[in-house]
gemmi code that builds the backbone of each chain (N, CA, C; Angstrom):
import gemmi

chains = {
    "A": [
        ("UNK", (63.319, 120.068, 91.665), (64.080, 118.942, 91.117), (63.144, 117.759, 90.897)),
        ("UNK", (63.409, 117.659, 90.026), (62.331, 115.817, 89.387), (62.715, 114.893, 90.452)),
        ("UNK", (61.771, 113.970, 90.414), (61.548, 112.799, 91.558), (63.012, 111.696, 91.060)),
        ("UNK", (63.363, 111.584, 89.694), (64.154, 110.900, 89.225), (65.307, 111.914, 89.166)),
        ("UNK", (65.365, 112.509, 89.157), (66.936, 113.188, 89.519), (67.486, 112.908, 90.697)),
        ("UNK", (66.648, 112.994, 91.404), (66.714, 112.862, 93.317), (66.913, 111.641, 93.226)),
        ("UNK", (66.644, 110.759, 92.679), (67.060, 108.947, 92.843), (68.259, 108.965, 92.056)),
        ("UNK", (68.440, 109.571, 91.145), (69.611, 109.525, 90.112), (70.323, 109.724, 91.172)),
        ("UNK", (70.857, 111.101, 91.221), (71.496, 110.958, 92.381), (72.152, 110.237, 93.997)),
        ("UNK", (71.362, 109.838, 94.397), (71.280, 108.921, 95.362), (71.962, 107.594, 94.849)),
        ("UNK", (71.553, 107.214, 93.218), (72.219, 106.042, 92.650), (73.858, 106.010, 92.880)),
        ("UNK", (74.162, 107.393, 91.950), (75.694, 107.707, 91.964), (76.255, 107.806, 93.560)),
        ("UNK", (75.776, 108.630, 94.558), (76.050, 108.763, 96.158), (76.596, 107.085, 96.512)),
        ("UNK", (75.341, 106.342, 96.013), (75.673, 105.077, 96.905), (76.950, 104.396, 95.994)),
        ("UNK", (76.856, 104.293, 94.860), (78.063, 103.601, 93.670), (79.577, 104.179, 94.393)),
        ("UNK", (79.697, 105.545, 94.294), (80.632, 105.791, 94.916), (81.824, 105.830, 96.338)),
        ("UNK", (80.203, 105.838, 97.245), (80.264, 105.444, 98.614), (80.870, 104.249, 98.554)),
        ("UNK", (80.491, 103.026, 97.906), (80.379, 101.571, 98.420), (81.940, 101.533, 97.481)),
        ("UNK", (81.856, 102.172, 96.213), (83.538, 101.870, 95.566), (84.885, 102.455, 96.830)),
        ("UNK", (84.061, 103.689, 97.269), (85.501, 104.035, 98.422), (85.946, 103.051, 99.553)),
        ("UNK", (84.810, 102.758, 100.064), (85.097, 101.765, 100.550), (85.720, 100.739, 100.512)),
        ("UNK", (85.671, 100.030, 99.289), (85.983, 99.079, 98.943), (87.721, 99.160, 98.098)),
        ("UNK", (87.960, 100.346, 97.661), (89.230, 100.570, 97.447), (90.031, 100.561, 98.958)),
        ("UNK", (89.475, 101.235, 99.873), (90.404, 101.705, 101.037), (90.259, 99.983, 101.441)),
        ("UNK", (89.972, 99.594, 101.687), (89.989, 97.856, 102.181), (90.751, 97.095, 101.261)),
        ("UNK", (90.810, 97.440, 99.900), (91.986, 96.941, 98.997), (93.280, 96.899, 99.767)),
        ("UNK", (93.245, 98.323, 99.200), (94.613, 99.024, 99.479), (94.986, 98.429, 100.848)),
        ("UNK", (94.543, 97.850, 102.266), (95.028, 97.577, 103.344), (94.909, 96.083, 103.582)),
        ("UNK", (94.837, 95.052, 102.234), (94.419, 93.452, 102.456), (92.947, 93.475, 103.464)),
        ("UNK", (92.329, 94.680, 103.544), (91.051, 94.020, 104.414), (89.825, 94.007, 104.142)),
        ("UNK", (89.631, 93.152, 102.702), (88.685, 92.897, 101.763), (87.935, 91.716, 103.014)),
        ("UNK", (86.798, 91.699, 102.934), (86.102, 90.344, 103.909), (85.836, 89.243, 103.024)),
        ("UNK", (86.296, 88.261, 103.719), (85.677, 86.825, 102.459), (84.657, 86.891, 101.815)),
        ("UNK", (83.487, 87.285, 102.548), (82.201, 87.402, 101.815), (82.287, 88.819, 101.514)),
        ("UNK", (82.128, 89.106, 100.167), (82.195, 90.664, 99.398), (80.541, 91.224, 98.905)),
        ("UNK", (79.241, 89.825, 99.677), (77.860, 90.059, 99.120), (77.454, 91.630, 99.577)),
        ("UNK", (78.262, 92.051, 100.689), (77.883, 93.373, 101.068), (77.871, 94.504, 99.662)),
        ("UNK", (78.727, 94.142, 99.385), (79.219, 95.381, 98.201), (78.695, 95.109, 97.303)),
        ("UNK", (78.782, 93.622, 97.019), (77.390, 93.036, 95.202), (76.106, 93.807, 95.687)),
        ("UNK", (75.517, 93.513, 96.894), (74.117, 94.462, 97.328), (74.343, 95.425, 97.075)),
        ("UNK", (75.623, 96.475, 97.564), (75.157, 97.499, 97.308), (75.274, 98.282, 95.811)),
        ("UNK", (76.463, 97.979, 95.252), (76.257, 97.859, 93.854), (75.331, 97.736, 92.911)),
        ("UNK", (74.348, 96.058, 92.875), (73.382, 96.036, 92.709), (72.358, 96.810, 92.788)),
        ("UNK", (72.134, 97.280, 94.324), (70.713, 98.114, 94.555), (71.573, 99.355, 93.687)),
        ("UNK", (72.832, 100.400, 93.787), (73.123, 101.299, 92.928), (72.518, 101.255, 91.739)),
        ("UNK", (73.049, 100.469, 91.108), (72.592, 100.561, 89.291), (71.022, 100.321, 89.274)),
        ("UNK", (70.247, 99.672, 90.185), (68.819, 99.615, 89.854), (68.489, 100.956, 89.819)),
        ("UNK", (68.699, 101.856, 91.425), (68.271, 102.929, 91.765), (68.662, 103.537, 90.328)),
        ("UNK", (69.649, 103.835, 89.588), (69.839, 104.344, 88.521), (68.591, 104.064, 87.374)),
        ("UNK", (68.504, 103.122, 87.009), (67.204, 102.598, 86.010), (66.202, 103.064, 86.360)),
        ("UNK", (65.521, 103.171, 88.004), (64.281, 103.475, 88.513), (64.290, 105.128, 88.184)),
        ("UNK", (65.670, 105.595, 88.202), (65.311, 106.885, 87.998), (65.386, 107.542, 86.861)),
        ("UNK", (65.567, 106.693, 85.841), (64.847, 107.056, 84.625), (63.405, 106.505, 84.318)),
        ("UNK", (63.010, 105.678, 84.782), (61.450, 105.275, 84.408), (60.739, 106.488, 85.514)),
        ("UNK", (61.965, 106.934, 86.403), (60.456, 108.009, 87.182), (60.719, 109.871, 86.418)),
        ("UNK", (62.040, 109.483, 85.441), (62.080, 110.721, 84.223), (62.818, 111.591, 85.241)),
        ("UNK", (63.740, 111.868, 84.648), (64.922, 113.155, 85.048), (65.235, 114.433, 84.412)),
        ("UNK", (65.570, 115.092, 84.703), (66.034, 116.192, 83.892), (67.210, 115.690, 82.500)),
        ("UNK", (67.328, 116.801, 82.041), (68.815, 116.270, 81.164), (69.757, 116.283, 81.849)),
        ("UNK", (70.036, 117.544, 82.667), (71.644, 117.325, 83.353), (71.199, 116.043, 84.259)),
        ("UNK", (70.118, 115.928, 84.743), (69.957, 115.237, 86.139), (69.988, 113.549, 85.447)),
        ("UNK", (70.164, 113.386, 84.000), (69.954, 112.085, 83.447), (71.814, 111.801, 83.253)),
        ("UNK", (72.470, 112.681, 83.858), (74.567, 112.457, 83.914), (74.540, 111.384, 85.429)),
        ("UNK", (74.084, 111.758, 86.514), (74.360, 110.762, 87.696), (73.874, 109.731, 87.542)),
        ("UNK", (72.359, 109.559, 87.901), (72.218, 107.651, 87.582), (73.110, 106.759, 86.330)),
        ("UNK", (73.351, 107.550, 84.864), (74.099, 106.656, 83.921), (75.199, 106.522, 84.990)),
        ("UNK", (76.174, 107.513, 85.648), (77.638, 107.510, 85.909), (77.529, 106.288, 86.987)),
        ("UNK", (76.317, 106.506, 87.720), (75.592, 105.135, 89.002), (76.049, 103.822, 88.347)),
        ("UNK", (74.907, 103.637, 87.225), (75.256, 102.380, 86.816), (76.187, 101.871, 86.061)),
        ("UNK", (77.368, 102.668, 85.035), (78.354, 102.405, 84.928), (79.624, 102.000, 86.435)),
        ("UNK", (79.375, 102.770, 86.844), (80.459, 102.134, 88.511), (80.020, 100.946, 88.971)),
        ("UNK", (78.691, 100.936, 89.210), (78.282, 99.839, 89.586), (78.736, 98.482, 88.822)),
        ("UNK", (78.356, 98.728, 87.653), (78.347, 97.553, 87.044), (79.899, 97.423, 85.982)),
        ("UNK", (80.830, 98.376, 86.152), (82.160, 97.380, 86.333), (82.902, 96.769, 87.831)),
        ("UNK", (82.189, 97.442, 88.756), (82.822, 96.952, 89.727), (82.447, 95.731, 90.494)),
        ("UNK", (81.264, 95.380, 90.127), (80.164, 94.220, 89.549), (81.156, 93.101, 88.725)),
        ("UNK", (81.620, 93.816, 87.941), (82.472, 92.682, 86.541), (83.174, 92.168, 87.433)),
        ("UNK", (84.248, 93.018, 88.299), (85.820, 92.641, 88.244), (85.245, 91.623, 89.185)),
        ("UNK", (84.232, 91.901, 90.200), (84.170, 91.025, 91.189), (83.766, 89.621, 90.586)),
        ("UNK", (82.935, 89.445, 89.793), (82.628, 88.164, 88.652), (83.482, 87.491, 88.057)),
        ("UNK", (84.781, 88.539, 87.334), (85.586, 87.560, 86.811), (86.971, 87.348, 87.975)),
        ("UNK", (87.243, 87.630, 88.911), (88.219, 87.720, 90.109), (88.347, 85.912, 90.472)),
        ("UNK", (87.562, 85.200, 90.458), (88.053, 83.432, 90.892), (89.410, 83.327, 89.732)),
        ("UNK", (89.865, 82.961, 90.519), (91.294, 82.307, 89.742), (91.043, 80.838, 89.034)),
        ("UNK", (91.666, 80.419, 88.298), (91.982, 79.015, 87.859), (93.280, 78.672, 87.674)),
        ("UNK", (93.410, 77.227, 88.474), (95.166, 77.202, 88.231), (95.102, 75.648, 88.573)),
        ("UNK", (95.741, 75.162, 87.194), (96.099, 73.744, 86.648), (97.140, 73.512, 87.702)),
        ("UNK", (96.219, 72.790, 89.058), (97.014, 72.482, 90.171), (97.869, 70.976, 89.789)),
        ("UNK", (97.920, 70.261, 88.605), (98.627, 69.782, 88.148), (99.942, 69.927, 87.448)),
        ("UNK", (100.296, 70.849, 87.351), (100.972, 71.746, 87.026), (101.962, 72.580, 88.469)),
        ("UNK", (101.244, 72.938, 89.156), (101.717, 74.341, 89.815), (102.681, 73.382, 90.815)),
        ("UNK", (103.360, 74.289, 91.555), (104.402, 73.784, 92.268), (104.031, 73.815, 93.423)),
        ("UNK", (104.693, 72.927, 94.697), (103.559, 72.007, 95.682), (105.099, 72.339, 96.675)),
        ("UNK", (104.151, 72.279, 98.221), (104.933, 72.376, 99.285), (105.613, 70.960, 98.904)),
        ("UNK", (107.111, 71.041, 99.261), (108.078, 70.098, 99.287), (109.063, 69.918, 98.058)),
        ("UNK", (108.728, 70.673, 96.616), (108.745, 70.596, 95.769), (110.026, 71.678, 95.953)),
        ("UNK", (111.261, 71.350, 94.727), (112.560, 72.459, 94.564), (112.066, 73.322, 93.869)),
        ("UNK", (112.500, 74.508, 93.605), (112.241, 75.404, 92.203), (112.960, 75.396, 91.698)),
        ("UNK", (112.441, 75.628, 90.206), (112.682, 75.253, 88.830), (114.272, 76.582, 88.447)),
        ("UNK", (115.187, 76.543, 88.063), (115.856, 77.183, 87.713), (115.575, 78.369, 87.083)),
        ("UNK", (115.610, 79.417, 86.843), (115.273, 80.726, 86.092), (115.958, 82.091, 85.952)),
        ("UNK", (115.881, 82.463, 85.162), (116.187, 83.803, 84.689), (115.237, 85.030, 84.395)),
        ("UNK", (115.270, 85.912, 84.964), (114.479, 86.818, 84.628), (114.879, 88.658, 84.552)),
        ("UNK", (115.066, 89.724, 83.822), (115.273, 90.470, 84.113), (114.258, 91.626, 85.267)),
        ("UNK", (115.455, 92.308, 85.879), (114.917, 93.329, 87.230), (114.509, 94.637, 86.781)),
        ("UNK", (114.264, 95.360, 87.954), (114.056, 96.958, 87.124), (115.479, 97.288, 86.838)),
        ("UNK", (116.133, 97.318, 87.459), (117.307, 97.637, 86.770), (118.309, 97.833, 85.445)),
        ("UNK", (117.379, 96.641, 84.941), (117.966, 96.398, 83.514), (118.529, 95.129, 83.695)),
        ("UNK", (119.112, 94.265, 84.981), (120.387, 93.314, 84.978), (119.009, 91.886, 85.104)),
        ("UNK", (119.814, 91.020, 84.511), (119.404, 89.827, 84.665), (119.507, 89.146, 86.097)),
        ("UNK", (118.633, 88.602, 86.166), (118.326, 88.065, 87.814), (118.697, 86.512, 87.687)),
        ("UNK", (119.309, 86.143, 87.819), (119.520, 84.362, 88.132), (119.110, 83.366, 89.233)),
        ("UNK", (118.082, 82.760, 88.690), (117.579, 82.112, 90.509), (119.152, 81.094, 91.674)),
        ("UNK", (120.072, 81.009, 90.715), (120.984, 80.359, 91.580), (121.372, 81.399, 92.485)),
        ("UNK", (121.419, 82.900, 92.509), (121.997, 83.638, 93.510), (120.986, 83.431, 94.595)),
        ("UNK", (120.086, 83.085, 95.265), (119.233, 82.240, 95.625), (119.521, 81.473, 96.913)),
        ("UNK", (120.739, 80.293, 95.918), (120.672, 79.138, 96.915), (121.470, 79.675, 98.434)),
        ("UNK", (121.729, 79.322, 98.753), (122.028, 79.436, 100.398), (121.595, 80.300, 101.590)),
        ("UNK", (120.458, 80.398, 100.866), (119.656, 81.728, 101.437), (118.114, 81.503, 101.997)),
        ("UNK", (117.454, 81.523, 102.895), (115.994, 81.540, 103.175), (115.594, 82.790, 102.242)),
        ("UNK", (114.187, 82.340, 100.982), (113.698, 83.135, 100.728), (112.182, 83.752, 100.658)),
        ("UNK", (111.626, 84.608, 100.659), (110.415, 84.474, 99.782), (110.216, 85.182, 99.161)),
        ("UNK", (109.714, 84.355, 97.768), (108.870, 84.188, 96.892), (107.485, 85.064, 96.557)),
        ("UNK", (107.562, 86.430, 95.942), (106.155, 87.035, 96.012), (105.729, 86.964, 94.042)),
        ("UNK", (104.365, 85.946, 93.856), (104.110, 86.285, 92.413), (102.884, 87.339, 92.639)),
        ("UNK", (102.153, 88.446, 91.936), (101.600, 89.277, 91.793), (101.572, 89.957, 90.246)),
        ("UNK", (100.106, 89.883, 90.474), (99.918, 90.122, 88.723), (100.799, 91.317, 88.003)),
        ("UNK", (100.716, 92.439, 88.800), (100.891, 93.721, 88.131), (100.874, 95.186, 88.955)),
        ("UNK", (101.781, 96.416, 88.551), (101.581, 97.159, 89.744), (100.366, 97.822, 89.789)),
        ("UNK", (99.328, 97.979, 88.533), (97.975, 98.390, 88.862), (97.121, 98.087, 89.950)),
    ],
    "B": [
        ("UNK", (118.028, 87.019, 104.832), (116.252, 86.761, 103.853), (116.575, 87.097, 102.770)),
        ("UNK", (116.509, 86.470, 101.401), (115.993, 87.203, 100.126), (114.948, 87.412, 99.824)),
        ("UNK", (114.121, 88.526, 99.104), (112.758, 88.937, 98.772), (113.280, 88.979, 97.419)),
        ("UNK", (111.985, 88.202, 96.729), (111.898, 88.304, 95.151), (110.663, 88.285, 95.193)),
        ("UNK", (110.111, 89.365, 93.980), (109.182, 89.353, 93.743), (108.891, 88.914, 92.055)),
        ("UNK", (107.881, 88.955, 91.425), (107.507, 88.295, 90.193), (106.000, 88.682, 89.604)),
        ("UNK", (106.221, 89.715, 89.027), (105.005, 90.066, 88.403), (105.028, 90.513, 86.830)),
        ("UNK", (103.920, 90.931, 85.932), (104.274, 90.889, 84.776), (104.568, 91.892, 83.907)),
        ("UNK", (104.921, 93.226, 84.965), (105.238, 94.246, 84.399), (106.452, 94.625, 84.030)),
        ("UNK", (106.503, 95.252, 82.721), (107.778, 95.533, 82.039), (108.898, 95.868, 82.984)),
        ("UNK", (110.734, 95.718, 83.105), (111.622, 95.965, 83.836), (111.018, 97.914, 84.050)),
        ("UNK", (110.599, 98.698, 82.853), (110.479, 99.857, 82.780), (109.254, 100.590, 83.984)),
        ("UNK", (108.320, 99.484, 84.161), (107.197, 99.895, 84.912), (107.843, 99.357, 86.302)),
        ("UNK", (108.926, 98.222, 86.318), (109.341, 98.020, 88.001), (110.365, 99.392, 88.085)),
        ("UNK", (110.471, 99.783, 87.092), (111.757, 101.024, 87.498), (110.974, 101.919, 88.086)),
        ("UNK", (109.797, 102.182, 87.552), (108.795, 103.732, 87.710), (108.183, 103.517, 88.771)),
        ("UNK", (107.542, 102.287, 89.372), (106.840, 102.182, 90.123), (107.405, 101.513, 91.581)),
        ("UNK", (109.018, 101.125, 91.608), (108.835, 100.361, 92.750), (108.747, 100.961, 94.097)),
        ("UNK", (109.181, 102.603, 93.607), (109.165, 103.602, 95.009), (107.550, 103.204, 96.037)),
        ("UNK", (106.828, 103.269, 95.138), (105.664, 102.905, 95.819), (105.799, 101.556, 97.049)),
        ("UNK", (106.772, 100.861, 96.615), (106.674, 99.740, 97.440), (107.447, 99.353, 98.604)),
        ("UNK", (108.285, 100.982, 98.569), (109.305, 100.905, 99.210), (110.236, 99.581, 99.617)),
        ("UNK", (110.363, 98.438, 99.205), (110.709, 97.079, 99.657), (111.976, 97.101, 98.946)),
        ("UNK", (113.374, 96.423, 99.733), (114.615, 96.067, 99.419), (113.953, 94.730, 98.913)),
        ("UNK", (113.375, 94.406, 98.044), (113.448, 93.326, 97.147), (113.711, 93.028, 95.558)),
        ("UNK", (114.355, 91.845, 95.250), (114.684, 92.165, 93.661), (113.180, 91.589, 92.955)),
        ("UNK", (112.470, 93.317, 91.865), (111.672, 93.148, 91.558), (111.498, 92.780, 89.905)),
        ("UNK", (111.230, 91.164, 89.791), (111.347, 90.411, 88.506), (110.302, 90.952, 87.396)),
        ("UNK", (110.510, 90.999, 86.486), (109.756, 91.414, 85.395), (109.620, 89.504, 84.549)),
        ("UNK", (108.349, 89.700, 84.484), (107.771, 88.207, 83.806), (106.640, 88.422, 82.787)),
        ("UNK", (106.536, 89.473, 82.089), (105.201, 90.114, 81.514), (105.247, 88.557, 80.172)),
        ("UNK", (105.632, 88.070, 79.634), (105.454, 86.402, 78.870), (105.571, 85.310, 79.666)),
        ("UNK", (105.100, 85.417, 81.149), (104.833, 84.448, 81.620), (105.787, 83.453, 82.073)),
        ("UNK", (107.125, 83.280, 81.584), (107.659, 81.979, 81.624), (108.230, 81.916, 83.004)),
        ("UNK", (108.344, 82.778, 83.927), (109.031, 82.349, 85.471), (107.698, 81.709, 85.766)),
        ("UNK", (106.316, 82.707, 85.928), (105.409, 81.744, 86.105), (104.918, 80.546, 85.650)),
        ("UNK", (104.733, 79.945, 84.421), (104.822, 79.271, 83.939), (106.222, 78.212, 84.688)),
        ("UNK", (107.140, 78.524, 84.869), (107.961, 77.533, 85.311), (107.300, 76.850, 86.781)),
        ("UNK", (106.784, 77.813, 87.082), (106.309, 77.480, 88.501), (104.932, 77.038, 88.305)),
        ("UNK", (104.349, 76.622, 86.896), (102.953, 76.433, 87.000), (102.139, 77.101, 87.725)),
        ("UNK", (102.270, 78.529, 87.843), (101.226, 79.285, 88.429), (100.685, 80.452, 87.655)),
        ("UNK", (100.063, 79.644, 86.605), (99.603, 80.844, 85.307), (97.856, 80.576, 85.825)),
        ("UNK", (97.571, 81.743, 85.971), (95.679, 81.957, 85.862), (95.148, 81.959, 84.810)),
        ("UNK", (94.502, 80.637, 84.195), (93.725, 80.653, 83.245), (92.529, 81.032, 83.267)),
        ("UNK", (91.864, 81.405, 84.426), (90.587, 82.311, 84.075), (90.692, 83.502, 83.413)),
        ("UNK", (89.581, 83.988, 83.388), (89.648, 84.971, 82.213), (90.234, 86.427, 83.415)),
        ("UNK", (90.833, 87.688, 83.055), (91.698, 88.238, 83.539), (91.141, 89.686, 83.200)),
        ("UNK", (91.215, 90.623, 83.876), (91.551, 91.996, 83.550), (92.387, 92.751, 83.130)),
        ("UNK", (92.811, 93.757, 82.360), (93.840, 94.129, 82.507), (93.354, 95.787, 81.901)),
        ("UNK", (94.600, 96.657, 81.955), (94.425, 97.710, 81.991), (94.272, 97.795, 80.127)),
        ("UNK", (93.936, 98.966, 80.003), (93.260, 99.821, 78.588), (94.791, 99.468, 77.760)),
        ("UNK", (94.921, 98.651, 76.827), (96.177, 98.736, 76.232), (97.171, 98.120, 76.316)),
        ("UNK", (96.454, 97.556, 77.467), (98.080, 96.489, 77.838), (97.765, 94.852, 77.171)),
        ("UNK", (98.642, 94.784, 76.581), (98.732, 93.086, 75.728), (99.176, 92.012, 76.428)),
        ("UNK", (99.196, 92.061, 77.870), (99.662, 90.777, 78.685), (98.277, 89.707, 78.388)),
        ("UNK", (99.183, 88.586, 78.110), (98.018, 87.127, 77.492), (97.435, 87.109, 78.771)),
        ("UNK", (97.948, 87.042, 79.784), (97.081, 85.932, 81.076), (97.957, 86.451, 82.176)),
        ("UNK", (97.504, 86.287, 83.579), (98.353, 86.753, 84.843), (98.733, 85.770, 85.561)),
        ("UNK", (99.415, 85.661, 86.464), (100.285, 84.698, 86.940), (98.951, 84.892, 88.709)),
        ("UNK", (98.725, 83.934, 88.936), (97.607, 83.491, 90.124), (98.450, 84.301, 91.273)),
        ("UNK", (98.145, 85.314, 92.206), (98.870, 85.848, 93.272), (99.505, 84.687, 94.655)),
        ("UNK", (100.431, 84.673, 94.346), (101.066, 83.630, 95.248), (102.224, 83.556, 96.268)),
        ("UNK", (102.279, 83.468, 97.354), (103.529, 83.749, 98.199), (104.804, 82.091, 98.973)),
        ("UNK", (105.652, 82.203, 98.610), (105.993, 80.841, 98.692), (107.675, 81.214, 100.052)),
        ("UNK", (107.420, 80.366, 100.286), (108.991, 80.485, 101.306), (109.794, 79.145, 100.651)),
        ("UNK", (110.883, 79.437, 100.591), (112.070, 78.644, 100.280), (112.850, 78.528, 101.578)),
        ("UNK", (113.829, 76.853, 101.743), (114.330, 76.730, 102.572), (115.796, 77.262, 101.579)),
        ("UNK", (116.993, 76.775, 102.264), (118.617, 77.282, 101.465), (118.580, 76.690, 100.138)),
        ("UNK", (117.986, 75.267, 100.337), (118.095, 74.539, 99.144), (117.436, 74.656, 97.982)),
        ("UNK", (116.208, 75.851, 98.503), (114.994, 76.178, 96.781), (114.128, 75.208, 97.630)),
        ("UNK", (113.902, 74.666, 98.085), (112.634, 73.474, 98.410), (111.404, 74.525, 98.898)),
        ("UNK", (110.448, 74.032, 98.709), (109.310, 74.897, 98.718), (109.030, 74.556, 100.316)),
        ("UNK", (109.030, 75.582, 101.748), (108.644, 75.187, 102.953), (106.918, 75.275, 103.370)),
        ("UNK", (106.258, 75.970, 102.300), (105.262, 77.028, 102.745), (104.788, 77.740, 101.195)),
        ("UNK", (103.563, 77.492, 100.796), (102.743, 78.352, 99.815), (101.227, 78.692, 100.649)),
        ("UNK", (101.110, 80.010, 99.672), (99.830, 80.329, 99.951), (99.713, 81.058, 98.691)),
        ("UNK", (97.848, 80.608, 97.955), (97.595, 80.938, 96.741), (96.105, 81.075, 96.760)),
        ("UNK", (96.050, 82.472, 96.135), (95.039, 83.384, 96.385), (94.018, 82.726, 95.343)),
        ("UNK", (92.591, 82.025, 96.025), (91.780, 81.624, 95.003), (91.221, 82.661, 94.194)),
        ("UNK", (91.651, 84.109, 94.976), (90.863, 84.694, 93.946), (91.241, 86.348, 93.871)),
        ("UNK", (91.758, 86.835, 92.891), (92.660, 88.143, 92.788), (92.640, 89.355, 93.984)),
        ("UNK", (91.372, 89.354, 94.163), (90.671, 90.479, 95.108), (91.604, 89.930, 96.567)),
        ("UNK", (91.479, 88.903, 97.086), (92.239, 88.540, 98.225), (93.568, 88.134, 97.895)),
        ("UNK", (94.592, 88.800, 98.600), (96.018, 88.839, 98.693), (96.029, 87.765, 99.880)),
        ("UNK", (97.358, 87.448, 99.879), (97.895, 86.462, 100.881), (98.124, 87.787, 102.095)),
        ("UNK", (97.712, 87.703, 103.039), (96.856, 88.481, 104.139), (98.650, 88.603, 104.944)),
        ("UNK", (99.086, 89.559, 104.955), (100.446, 89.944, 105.458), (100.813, 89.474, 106.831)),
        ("UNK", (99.915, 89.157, 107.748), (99.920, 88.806, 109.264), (100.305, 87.486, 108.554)),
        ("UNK", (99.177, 86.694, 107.840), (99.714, 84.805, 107.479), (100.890, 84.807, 107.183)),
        ("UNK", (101.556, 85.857, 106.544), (102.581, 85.208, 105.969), (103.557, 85.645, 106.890)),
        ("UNK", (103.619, 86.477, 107.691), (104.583, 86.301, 108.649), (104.715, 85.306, 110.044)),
        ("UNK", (103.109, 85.079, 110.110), (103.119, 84.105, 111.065), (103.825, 82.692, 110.321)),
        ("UNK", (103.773, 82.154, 109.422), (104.067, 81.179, 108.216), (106.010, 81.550, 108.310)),
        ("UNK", (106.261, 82.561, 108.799), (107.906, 82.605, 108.721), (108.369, 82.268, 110.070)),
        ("UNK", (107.749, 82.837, 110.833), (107.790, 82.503, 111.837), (108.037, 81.011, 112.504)),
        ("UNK", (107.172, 80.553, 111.459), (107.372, 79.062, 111.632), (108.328, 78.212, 111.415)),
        ("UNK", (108.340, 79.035, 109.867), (109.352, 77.817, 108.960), (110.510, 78.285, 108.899)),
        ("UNK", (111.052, 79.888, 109.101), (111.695, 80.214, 109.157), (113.093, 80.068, 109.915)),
        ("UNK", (112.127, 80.424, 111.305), (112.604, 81.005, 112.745), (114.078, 79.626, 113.172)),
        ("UNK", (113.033, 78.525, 113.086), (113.948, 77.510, 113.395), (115.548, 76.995, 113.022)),
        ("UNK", (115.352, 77.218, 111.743), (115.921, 77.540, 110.143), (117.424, 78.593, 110.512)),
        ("UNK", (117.062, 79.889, 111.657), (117.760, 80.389, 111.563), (119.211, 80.683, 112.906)),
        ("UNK", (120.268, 80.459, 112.415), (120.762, 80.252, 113.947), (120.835, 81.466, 114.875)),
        ("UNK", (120.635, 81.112, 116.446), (120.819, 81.626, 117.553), (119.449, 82.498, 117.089)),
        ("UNK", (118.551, 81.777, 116.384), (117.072, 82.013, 116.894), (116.269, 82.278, 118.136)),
        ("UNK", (115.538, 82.799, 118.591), (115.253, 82.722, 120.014), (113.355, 81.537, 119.904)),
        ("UNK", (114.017, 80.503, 118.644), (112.237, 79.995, 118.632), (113.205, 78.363, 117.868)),
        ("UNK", (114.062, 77.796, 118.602), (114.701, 76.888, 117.779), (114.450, 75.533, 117.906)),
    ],
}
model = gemmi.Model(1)
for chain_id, residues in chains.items():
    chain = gemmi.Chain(chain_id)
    for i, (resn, *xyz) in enumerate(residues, 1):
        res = gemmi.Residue()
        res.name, res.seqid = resn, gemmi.SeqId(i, " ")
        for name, pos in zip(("N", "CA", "C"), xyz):
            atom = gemmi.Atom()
            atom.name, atom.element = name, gemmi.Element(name[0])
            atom.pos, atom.b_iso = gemmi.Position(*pos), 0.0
            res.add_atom(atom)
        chain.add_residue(res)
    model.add_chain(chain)
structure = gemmi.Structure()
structure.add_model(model)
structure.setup_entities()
């Protein structure tokens, strides 16, 4: 096996490793504030990928490092574009009533925020079920 | 307690998907924004979204407690998508604002 297949490899091992990880910590809210662990390892992934084409791979052995640095480097993105922005001039503030609304449910039926009042509630916004 | 939730997927995708969430909550469909938007909690950074899907912008992940009256007791808002409002805070956060709130509480 070529010297760059063997790194190719190793590229994809670690991309994948560090994505499982990082899904199973999703999935349970136990992402750590600081996420530099995973940019490192990401990072070093997709290099190891590049290094192992300048040290020349086979053809099949030139499928893992690309698949390396593609994982790497969307999972790279999401973490880049993930800061929120929100026109805290705008947004609604402890002490503040909520705004009246309508919205339809899965159900099909329209939801009315007055069924609401006399009730302790909360409130969950969330982007999407992806 | 009422649980509402508010996200921007079609009524059709809360039908398909809410088993996953197993939760007795009523799950709002807002995919044009305007519940969020009412609440000023639209994310104008730039956004992800899946292969195909035409949602403009996502609503900032946010968890809020209401007293009887709608008054806001309690928010928490995720600076940043990857971190959720951390499920222990927000029950400790009911605990608080809640508990008192409710009669023959044992925290009054």
């Amino acid at each position: 096996m070529k010297t760059g297949t063997k790194i190719g490899l190793g590229a994809l091992a670690l991309a994948i490793g560090t994505t499982v990880v990082w899904f199973r910590m999703t999935g349970t809210v136990g992402l750590p504030d600081s996420r530099a662990a995973f940019v490192v390892a990401w990072v070093a992934a997709a290099c190891l990928g590049v290094f192992a084409y300048i040290k020349g791979t086979s053809i099949v052995g030139a499928v893992p490092p690309a698949l390396g640095v593609l994982i790497s480097s969307f999972l790279l993105y999401t973490v880049y574009i993930s800061p929120q922005v929100l026109d805290t001039t705008a947004s609604i503030k402890v002490g503040d009533t909520i705004p009246q609304f309508t919205a339809p449910d899965g159900r099909g039926e329209t939801f009315d925020s007055s069924a609401l009042n006399g009730h302790l509630v909360l409130i969950k916004f969330f982007r999407a079920h992806w | 307690m009422q649980v509402v939730t508010v996200s921007t997927d079609w009524p059709e995708e809360i039908a398909a998907e809410r088993h996953l969430h197993g939760l007795q909550a009523r799950m709002l469909s807002d995919p044009k924004l305007v519940v969020t938007d009412a609440f000023g909690l639209r994310n104008t950074a730039v956004h992800s979204a899946p292969p195909g899907d035409d949602t403009e912008a996502l609503p900032v992940p946010a968890t809020l407690l209401l007293d009887k009256n709608g008054k806001v007791l309690w928010m928490d808002i995720s600076e940043d998508y990857q971190r959720r409002s951390d499920p222990s805070v927000v029950l400790a956060a009911m605990q608080q604002h809640f508990d008192p709130l409710q009669p023959g509480s044992a925290n009054p």
